[in-house]
C-alpha positions as CSV (number, residue, x, y, z in Angstrom):
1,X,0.0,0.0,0.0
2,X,2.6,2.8,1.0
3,X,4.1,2.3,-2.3
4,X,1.3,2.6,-4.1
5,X,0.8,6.3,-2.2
6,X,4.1,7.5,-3.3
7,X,3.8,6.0,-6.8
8,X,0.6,8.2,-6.8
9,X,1.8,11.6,-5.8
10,X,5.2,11.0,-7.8
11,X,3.1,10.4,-10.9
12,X,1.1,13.5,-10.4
13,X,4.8,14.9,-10.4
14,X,5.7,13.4,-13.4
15,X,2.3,14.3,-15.5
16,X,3.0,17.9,-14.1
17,X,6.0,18.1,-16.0
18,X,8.4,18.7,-12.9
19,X,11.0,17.0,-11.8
20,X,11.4,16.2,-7.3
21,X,14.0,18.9,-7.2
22,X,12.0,21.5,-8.6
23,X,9.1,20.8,-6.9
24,X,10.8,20.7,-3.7
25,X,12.2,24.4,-4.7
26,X,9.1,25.6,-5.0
27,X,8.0,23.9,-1.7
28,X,10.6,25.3,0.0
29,X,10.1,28.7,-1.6
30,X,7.0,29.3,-1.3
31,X,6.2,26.9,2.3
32,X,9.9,27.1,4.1
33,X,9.9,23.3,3.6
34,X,13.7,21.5,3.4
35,X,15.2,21.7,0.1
36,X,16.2,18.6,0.3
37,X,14.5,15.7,-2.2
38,X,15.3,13.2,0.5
39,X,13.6,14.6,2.9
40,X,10.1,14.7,0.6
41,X,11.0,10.7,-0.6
42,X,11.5,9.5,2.7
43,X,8.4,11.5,3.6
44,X,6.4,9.5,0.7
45,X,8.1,6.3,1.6
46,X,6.6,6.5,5.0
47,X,3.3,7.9,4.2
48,X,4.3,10.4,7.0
49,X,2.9,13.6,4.9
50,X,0.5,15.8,7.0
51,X,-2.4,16.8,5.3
52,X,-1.3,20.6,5.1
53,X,1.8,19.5,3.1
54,X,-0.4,17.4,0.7
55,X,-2.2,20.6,0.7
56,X,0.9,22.7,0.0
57,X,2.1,19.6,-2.0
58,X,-1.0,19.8,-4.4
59,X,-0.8,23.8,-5.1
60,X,3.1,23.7,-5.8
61,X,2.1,21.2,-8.6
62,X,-1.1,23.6,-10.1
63,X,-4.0,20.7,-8.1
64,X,-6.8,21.4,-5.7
65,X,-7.7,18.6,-3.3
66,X,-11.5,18.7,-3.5
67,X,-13.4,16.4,-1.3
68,X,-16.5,15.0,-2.6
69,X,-18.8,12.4,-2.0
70,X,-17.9,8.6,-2.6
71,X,-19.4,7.1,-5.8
72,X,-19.8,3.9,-4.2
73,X,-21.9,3.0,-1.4
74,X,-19.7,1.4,0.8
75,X,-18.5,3.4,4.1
76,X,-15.7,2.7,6.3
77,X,-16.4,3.0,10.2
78,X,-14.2,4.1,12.7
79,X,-12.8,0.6,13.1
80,X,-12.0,0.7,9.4
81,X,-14.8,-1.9,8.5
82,X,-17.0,-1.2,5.5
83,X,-20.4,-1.2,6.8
């Protein structure tokens, strides 16, 4: 699963026509995050991004996240069980 997240967000990357180190120049331009493409891997790696910087992370790449409802009917509970 956790590579599946970072394969997400680095092909968002990719189809935005940036490469890591220029997105993580314009993170840490405009955010004052670390200009270091390490730091942002090893943040995808561990699925350890908060949800401002996925925030942040989507504007530095021209996205809005938008929340909307699910097209399927299935919801998960608090215990993580579809109901």
């Amino acid at each position: 699963m956790k590579s599946n997240l970072r394969n997400e967000i680095k092909s968002f990357i990719v189809r935005s026509g940036y490469t890591m180190q220029e997105v993580v120049d314009r993170l840490s331009e405009d955010y004052g995050w670390s200009d270091s493409v390490s730091n942002l891997s090893n943040k995808l790696q561990r699925e350890s991004l908060r949800y401002v910087e996925a925030v942040q992370l989507a504007d530095a790449l021209g996205y809005d996240i938008i929340w909307g409802p699910r097209k399927s009917e299935t919801l998960v509970g608090r215990g993580g069980a579809a109901k």
